[in-house]
Residue frames as a rotation matrix with the C-alpha (Angstrom) as fourth column:
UNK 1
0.663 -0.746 0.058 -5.79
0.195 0.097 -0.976 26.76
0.723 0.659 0.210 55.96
UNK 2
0.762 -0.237 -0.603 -2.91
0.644 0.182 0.743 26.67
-0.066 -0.954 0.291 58.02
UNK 3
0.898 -0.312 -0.309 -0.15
-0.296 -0.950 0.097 28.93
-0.324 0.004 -0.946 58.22
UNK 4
0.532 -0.824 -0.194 3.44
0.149 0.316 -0.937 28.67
0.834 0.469 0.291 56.54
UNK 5
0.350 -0.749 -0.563 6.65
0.933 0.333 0.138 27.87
0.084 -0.573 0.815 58.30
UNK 6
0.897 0.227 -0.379 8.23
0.070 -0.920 -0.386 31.02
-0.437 0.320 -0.841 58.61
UNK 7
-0.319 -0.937 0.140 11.57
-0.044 0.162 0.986 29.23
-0.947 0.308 -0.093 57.46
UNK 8
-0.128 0.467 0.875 9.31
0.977 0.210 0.031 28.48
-0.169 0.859 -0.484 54.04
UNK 9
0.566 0.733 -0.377 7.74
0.732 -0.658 -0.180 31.61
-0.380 -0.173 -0.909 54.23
UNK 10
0.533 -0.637 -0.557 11.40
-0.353 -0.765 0.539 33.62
-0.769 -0.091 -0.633 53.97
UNK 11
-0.577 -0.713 0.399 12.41
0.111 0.415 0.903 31.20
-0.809 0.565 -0.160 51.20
UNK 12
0.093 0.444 0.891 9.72
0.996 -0.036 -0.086 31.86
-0.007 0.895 -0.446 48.93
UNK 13
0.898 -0.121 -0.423 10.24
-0.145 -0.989 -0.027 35.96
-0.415 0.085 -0.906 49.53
UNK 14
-0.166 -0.972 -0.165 13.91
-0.153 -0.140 0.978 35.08
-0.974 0.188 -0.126 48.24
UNK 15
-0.419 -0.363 0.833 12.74
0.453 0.711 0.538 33.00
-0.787 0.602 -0.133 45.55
UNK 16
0.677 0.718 0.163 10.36
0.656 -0.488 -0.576 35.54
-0.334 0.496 -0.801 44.33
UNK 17
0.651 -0.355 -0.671 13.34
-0.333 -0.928 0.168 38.01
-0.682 0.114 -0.722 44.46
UNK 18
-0.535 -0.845 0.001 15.88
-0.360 0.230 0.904 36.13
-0.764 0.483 -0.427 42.73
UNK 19
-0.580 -0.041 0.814 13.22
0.595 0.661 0.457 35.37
-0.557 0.749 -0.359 39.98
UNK 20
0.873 0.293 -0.389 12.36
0.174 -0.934 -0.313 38.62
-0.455 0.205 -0.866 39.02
UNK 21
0.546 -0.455 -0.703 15.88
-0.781 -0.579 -0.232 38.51
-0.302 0.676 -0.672 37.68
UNK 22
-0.865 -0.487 0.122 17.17
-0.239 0.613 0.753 35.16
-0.442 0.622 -0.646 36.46
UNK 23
0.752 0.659 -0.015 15.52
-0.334 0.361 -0.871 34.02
-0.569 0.659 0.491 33.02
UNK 24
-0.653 -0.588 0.477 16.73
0.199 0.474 0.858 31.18
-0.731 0.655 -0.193 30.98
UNK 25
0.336 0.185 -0.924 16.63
-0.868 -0.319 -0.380 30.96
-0.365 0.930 0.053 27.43
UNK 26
0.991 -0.085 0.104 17.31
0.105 0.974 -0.201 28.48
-0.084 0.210 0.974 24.87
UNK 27
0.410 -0.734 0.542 21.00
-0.310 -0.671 -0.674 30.27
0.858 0.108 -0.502 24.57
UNK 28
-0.872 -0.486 0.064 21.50
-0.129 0.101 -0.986 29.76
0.473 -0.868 -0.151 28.54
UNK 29
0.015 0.782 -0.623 18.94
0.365 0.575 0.732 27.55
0.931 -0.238 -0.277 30.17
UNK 30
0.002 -0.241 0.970 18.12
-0.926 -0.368 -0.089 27.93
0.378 -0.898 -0.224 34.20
UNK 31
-0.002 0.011 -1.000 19.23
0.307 0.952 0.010 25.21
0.952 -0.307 -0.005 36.24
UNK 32
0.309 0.427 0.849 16.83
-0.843 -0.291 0.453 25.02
0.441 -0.856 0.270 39.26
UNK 33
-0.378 -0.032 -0.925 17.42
0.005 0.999 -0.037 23.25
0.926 -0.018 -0.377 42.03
UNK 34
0.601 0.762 0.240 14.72
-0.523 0.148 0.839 22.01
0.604 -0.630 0.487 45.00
UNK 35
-0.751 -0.513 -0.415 16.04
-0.024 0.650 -0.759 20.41
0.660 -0.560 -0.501 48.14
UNK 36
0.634 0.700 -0.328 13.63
-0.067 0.472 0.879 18.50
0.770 -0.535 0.346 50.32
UNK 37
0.563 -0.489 0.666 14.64
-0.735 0.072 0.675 17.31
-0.378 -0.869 -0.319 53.77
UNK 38
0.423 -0.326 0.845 15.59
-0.125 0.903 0.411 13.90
-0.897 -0.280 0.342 52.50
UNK 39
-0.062 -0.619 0.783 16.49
0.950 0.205 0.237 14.47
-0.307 0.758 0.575 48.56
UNK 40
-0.069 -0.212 -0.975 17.54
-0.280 -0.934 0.223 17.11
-0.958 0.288 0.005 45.96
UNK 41
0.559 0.554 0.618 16.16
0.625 0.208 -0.752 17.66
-0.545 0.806 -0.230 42.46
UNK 42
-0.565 -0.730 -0.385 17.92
0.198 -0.573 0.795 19.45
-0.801 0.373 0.468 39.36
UNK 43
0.466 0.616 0.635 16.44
0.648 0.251 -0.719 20.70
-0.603 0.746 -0.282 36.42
UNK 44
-0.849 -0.418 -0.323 17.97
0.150 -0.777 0.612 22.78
-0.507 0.471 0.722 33.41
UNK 45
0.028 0.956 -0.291 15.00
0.528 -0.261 -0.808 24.91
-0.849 -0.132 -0.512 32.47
UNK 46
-0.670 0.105 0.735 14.39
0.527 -0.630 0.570 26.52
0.522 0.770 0.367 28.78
UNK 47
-0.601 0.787 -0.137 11.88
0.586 0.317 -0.746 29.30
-0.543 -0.529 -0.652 29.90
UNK 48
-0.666 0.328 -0.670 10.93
-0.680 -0.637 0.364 30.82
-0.307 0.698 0.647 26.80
UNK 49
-0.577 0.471 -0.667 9.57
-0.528 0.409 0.745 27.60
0.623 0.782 0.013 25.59
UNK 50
0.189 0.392 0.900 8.62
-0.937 0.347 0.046 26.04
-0.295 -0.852 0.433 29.53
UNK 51
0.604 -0.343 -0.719 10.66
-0.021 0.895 -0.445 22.59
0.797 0.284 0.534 28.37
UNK 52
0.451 -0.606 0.655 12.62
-0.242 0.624 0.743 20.71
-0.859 -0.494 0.135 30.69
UNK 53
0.639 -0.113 -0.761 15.64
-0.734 0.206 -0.647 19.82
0.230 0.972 0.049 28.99
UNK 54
-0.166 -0.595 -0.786 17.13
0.081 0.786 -0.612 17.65
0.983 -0.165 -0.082 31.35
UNK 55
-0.046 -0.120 0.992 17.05
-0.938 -0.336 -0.085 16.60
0.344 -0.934 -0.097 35.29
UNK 56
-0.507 -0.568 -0.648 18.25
-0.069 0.777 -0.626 14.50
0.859 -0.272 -0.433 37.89
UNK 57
0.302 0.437 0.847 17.18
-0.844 -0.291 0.451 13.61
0.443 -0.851 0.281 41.44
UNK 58
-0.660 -0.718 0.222 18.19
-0.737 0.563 -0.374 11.43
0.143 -0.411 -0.901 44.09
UNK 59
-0.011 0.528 0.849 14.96
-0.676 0.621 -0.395 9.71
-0.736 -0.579 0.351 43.80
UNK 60
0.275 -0.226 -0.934 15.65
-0.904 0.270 -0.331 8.21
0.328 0.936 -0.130 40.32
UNK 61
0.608 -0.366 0.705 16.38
-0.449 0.573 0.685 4.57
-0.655 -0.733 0.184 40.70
UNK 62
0.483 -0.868 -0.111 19.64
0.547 0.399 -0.736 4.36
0.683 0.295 0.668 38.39
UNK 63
0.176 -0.358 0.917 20.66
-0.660 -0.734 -0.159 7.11
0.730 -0.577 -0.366 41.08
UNK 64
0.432 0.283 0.856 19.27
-0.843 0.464 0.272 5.01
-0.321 -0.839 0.439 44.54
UNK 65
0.995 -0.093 0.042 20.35
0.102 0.913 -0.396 1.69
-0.002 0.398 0.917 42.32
UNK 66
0.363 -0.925 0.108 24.43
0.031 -0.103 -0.994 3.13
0.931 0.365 -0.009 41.70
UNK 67
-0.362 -0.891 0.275 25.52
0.126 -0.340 -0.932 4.11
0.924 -0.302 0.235 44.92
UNK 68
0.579 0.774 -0.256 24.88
0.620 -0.214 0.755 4.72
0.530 -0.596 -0.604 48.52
UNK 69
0.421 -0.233 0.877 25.81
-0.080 -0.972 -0.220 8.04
0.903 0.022 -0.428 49.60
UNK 70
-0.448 -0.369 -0.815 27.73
0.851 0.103 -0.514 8.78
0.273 -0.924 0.268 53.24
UNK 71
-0.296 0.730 -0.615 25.77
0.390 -0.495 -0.776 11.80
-0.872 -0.470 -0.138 53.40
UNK 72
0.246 0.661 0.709 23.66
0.858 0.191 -0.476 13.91
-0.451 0.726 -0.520 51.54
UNK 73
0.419 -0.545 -0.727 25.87
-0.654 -0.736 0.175 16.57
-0.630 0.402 -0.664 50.68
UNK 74
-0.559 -0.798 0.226 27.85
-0.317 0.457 0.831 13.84
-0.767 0.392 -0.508 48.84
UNK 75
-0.011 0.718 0.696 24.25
0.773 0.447 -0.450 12.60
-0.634 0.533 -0.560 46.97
UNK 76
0.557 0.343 -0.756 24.03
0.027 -0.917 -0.397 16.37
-0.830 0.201 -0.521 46.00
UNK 77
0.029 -0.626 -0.779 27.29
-0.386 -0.726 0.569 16.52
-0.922 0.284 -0.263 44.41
UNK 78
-0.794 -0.312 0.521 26.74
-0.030 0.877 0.479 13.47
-0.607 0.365 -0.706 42.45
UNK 79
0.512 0.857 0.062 23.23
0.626 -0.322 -0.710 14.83
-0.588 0.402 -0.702 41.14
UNK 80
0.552 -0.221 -0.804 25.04
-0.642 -0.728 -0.240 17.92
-0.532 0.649 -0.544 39.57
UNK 81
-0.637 -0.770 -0.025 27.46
-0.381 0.286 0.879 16.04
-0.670 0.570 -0.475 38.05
UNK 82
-0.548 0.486 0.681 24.54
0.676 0.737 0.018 13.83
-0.493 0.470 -0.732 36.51
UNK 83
0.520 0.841 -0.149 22.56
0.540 -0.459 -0.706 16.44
-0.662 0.287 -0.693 35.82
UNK 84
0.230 -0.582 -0.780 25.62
-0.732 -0.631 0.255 18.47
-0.641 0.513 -0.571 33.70
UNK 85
-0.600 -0.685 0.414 26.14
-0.237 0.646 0.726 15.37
-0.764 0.337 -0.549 32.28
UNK 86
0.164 0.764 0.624 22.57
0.975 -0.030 -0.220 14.86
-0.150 0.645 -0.749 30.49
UNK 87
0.357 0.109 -0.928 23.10
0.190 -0.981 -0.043 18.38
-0.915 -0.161 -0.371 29.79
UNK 88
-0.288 -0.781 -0.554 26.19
-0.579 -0.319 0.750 18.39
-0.763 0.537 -0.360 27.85
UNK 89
-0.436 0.314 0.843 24.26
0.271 0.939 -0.209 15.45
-0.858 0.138 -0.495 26.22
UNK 90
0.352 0.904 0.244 21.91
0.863 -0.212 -0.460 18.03
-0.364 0.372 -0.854 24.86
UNK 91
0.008 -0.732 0.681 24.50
0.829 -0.376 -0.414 20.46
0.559 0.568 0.604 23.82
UNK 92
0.912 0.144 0.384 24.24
-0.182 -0.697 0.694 22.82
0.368 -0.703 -0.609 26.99
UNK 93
-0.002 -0.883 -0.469 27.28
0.756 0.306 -0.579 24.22
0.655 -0.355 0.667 28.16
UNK 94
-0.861 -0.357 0.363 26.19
0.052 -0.771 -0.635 27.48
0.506 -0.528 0.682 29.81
UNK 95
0.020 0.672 -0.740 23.59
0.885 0.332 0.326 27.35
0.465 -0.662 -0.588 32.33
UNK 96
0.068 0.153 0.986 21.88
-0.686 -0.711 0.158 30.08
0.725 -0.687 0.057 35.04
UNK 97
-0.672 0.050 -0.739 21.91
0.596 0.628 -0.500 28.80
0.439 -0.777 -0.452 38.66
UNK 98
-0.198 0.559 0.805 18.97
-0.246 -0.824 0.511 29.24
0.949 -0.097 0.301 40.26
UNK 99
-0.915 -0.369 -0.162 19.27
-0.001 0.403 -0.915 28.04
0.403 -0.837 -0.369 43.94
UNK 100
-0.431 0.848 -0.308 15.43
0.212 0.427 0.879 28.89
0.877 0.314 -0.364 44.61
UNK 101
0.529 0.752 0.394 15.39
-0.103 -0.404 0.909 30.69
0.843 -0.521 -0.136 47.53
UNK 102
0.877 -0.324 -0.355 17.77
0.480 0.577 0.661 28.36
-0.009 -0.750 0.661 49.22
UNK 103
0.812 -0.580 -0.068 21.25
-0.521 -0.771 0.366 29.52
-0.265 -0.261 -0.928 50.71
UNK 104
0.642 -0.538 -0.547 24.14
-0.259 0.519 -0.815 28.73
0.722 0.665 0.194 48.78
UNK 105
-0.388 -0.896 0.215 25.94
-0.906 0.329 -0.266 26.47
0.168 -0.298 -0.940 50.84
UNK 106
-0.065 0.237 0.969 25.39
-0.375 0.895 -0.244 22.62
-0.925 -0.379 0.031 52.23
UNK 107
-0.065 0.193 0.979 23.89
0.423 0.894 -0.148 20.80
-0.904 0.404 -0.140 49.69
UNK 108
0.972 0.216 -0.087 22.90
0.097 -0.715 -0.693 23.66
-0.212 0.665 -0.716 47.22
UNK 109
0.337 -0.701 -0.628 26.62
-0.773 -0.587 0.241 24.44
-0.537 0.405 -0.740 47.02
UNK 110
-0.108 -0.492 0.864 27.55
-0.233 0.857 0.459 20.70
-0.967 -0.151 -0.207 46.63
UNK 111
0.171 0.596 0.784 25.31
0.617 0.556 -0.557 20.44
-0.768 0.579 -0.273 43.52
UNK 112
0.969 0.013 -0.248 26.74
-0.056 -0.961 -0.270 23.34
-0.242 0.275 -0.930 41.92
UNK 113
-0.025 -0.905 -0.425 30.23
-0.989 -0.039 0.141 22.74
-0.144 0.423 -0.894 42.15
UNK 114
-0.052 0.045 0.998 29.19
0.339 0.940 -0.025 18.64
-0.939 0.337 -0.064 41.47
UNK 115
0.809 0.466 0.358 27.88
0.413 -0.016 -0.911 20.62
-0.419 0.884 -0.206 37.97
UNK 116
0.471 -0.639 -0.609 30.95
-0.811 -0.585 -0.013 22.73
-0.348 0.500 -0.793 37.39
UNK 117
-0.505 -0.781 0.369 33.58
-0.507 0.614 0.605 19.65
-0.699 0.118 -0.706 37.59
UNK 118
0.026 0.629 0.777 30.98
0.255 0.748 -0.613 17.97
-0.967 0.214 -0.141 35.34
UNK 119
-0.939 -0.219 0.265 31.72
0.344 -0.599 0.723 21.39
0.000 0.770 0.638 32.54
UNK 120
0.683 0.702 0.203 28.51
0.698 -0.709 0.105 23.28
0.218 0.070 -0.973 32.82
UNK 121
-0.731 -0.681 0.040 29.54
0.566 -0.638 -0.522 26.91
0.381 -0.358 0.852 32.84
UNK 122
0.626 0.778 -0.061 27.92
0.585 -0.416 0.696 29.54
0.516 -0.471 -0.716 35.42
């Protein structure tokens, strides 16, 4: 087995910490989000019941099919929005943010305030 990055390594010690206190409910879901090098994933999480109740990603191909992005901070914001949109779909208006370890800025912030302008509250 090989060893972990230690950039990986210091993001799962966050993510462990910051999930030791956010839990969604069906009340206020958690809305995780994953960022690869090349895309970024959303999900609004129930975790009493472990349902997805909605999520986006930039691999989707009505996403990759709508638009091509100038960068991926711009792909981000457009995910939250999509993702707050299937939300509100589902009658979610308040939401945790769970960022996953990652540091709220770049792309992580993009997708966040892409969900606010969209009306999720957090």
């Amino acid at each position: 087995m090989g060893k972990l990055d230690p950039k990986v390594k210091s993001r799962i010690k966050r993510k462990k910490r910051i999930r030791k206190k956010i839990m969604g409910d069906s009340q206020r879901p958690r809305l995780s989000v994953f960022r690869s090098a090349r895309h970024i994933y959303a999900q609004v999480i129930d975790d009493t019941s472990g349902r997805t109740l909605a999520a986006a990603s930039t691999l989707e191909p009505t996403v990759r099919g709508k638009k091509t992005f100038e960068n991926k901070t711009a792909a981000a914001a457009y995910i939250g929005k999509v993702v707050a949109e299937r939300a509100r779909e589902k009658g979610i208006a308040k939401v945790v943010f769970d960022r996953n370890g990652f540091l709220y800025h770049g792309r992580v912030k993009a997708l966040s305030q892409g969900a606010r302008e969209a009306g999720l509250e957090f």
